[in-house]
KEFI-52164 format. One record per residue: residue number from 1; residue in one letter; z, x, y of N, C-alpha, C, O, CB in turn. Coordinates in steps of 0.1 Angstrom, whole numbers, padded with zeros to 4 digits. Glycine has a CB too. Example, Ala and Ser with C-alpha at 12.3 -4.5 7.8 and 13.67 -1.06 7.14 Angstrom:
<gulums>
{1 'a' {0078 0132 -0057} {0078 0123 -0045} {0078 0132 -0033} {0085 0142 -0033} {0090 0113 -0045}}
{2 's' {0071 0128 -0022} {0071 0137 -0011} {0079 0129 0000} {0080 0134 0011} {0057 0141 -0006}}
</gulums>
This chain:
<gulums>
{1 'x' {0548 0695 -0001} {0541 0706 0005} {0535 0714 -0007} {0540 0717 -0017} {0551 0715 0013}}
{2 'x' {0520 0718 -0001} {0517 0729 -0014} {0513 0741 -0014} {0510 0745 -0002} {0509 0725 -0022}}
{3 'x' {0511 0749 -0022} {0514 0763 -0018} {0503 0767 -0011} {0505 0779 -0009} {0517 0772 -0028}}
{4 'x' {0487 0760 -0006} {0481 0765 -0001} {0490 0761 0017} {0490 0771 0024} {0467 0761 -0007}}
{5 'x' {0494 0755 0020} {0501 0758 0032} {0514 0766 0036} {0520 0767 0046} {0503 0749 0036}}
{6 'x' {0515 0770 0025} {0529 0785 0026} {0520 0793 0026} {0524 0803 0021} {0542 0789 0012}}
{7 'x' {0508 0794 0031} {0500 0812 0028} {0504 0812 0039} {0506 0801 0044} {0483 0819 0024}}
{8 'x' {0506 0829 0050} {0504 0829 0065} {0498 0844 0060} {0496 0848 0049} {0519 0826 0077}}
{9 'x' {0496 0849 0075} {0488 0861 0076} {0500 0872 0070} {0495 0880 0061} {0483 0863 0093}}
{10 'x' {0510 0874 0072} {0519 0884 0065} {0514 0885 0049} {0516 0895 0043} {0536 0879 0067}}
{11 'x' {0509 0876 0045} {0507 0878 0027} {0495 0886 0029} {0490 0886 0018} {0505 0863 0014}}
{12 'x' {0487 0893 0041} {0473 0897 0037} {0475 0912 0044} {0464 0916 0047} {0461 0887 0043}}
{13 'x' {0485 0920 0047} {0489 0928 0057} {0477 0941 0050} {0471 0950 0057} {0510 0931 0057}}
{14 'x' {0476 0940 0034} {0467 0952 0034} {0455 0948 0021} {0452 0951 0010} {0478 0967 0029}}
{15 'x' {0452 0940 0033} {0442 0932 0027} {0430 0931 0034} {0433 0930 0046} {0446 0919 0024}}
{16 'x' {0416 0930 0032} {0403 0929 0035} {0408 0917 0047} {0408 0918 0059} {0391 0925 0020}}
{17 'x' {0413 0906 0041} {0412 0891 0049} {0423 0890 0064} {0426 0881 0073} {0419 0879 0035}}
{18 'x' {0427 0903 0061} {0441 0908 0076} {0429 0910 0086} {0432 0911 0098} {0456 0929 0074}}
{19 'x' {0420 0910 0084} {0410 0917 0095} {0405 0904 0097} {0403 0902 0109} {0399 0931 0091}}
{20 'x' {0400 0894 0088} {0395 0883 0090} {0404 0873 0099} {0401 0865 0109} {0392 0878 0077}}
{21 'x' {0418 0875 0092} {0429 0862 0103} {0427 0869 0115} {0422 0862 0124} {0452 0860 0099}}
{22 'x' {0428 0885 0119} {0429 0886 0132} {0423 0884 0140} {0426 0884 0152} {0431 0893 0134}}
{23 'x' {0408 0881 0134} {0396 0880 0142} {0394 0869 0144} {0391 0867 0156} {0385 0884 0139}}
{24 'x' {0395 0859 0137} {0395 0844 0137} {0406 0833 0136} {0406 0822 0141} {0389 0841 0126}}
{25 'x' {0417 0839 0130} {0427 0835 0129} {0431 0824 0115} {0421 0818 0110} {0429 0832 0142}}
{26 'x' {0440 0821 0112} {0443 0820 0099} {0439 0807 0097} {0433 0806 0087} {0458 0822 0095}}
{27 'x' {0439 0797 0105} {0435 0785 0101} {0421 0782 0096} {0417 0777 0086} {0437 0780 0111}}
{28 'x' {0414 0787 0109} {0400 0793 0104} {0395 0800 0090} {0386 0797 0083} {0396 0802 0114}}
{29 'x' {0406 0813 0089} {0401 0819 0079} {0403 0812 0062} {0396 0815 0052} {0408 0831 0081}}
{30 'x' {0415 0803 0064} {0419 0799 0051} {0406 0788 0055} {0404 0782 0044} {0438 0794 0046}}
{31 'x' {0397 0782 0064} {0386 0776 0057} {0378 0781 0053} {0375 0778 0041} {0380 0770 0062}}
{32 'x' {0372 0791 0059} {0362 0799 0053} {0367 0802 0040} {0358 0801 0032} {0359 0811 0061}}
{33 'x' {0379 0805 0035} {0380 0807 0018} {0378 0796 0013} {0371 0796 0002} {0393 0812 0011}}
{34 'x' {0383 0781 0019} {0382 0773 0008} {0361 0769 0007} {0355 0767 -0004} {0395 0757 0014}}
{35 'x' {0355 0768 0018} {0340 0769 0017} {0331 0778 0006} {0323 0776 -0003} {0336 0774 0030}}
{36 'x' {0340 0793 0015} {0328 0804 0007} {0337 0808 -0003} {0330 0815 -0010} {0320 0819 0017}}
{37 'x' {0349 0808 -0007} {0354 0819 -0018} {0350 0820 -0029} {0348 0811 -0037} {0364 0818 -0021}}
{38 'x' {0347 0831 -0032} {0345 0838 -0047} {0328 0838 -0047} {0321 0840 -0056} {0352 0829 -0062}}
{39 'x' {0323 0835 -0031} {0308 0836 -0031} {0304 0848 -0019} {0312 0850 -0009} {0301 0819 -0026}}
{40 'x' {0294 0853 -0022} {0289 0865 -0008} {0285 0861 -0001} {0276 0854 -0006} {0281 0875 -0008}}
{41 'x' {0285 0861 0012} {0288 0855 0026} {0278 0865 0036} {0283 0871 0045} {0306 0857 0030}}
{42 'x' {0263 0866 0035} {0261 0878 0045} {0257 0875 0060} {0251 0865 0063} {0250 0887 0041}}
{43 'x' {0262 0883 0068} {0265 0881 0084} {0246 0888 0091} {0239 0897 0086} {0284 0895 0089}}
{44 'x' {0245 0886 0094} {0227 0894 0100} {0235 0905 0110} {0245 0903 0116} {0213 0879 0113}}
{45 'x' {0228 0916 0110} {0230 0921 0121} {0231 0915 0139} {0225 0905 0144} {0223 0930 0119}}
{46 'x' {0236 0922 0143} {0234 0917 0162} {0221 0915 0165} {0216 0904 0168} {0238 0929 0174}}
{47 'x' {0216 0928 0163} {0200 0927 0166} {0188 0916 0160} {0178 0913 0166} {0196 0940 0163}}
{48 'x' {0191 0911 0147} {0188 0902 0142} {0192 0883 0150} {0186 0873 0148} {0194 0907 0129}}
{49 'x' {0201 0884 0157} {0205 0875 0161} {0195 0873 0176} {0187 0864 0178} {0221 0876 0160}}
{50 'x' {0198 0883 0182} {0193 0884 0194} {0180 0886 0195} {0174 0884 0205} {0199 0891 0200}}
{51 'x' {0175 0891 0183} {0158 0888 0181} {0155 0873 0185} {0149 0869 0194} {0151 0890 0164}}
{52 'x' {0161 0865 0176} {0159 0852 0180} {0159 0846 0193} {0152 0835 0193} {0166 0847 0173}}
{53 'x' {0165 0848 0204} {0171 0846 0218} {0156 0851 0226} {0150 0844 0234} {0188 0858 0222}}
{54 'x' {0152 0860 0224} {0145 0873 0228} {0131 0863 0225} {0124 0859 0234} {0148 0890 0218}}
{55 'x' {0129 0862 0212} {0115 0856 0210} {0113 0840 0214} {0102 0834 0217} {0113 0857 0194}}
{56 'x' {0121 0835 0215} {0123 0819 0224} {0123 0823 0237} {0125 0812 0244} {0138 0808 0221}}
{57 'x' {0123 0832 0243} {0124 0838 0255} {0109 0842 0261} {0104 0838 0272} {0133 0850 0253}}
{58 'x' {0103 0850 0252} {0087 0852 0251} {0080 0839 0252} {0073 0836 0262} {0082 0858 0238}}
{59 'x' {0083 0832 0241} {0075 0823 0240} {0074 0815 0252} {0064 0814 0259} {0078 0817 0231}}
{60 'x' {0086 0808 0254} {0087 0806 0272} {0078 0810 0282} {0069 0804 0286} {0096 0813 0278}}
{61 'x' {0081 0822 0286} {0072 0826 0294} {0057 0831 0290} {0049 0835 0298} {0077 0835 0299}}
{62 'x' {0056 0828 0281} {0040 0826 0278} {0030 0818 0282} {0030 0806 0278} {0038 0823 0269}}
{63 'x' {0020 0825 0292} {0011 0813 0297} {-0002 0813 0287} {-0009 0803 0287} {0006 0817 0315}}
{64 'x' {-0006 0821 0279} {-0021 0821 0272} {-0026 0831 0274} {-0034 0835 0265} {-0032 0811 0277}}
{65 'x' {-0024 0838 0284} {-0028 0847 0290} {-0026 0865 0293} {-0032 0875 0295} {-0027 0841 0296}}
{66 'x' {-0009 0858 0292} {0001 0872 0295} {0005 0881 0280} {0016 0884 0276} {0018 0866 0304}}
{67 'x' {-0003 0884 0277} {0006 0892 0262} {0010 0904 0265} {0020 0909 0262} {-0003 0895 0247}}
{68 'x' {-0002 0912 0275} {0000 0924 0276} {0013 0928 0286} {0021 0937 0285} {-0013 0929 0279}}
{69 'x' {0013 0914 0300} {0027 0919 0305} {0036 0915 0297} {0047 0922 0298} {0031 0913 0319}}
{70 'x' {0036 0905 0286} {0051 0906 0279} {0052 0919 0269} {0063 0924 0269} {0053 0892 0269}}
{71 'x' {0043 0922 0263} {0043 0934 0256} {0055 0946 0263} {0065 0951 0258} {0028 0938 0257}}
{72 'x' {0047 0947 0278} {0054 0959 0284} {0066 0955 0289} {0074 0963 0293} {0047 0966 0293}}
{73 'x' {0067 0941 0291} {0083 0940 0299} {0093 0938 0287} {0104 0941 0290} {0085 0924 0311}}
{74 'x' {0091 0934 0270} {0101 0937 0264} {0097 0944 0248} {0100 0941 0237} {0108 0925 0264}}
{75 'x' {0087 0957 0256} {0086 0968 0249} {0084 0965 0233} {0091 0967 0222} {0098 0977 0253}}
{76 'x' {0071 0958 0236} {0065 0956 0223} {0051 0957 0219} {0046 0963 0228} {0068 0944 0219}}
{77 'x' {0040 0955 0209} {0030 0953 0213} {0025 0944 0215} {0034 0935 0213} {0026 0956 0209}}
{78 'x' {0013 0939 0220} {0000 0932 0224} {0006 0917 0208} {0013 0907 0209} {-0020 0945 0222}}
{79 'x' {-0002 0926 0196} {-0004 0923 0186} {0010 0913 0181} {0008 0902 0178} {-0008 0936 0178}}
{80 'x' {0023 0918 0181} {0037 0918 0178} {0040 0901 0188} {0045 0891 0183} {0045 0935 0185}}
{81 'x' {0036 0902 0199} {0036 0896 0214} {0028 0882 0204} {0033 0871 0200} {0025 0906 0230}}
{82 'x' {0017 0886 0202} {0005 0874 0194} {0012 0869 0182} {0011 0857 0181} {-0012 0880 0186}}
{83 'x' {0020 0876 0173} {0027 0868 0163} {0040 0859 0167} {0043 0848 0162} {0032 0879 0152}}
{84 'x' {0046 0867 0176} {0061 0855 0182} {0055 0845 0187} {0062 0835 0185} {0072 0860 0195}}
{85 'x' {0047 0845 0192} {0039 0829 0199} {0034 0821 0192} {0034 0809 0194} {0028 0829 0208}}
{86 'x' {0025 0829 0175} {0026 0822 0165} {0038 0816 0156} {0037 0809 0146} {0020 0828 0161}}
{87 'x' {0047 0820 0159} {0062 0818 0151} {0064 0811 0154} {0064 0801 0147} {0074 0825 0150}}
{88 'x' {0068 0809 0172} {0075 0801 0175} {0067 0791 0178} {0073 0780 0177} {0082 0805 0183}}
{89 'x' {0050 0789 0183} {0044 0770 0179} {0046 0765 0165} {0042 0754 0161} {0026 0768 0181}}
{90 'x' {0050 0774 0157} {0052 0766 0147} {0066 0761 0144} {0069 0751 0138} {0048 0772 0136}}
{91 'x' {0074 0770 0150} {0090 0764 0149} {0089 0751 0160} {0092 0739 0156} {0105 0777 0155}}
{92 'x' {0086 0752 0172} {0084 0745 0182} {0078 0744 0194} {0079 0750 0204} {0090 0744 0184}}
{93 'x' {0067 0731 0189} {0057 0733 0200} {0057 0731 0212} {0062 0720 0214} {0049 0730 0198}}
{94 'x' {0052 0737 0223} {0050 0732 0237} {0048 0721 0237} {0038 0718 0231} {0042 0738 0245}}
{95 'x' {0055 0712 0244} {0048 0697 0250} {0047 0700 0267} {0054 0704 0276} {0061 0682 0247}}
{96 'x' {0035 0696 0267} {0030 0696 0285} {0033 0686 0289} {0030 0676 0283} {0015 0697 0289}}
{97 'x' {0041 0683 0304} {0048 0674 0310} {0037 0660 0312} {0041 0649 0315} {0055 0681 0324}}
{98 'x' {0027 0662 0311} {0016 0651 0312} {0015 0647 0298} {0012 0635 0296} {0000 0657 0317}}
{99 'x' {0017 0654 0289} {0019 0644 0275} {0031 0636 0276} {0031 0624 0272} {0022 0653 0260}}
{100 'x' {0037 0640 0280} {0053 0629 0281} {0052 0616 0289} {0056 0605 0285} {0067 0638 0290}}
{101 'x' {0045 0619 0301} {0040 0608 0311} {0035 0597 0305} {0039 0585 0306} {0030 0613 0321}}
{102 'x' {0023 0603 0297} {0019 0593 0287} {0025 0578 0280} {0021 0566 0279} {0017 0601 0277}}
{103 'x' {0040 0585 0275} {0046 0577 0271} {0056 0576 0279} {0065 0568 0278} {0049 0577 0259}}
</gulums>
């Protein structure tokens, strides 16, 4: 046996990483040290995350046409509306169900 499996959460009681086992729990957490330790690790905010959700969301409902209702249904601009549709044909483009037929 070796001493990285004698650690448990009691050795971290007033420690940064007591908040990490609780949230994730120790198994998990002793990976994440053996991955990231002694390296900075940054988390995005929420809203950063859910931008992403939000803008694959737009893009979706994008006919060519609608910027201005997407604008106002998730309170953005026109202009703002024109760049996520540019983001996202470049992350991934529409395929129209008649292209697929094709093959």
């Amino acid at each position: 046996m070796n001493l990285w499996d004698e650690i448990n959460a009691g050795d971290f009681e007033d420690d940064p990483m007591a908040l990490l086992i609780e949230i994730v729990g120790l198994s998990t957490a002793k990976k994440l040290v053996e991955v990231f330790g002694g390296d900075a690790f940054y988390f995005p905010k929420v809203e950063s995350v859910i931008r992403i959700a939000r803008n694959r969301r737009i893009y979706k409902e994008f006919t060519g046409y609608n910027h201005k209702e997407l604008a106002t249904r998730y309170n953005l601009t026109t202009r703002y509306i024109r760049e996520v549709v540019h983001e996202q044909r470049r992350i991934k483009p529409k395929t129209k169900e008649a292209q697929l037929n094709l093959f």
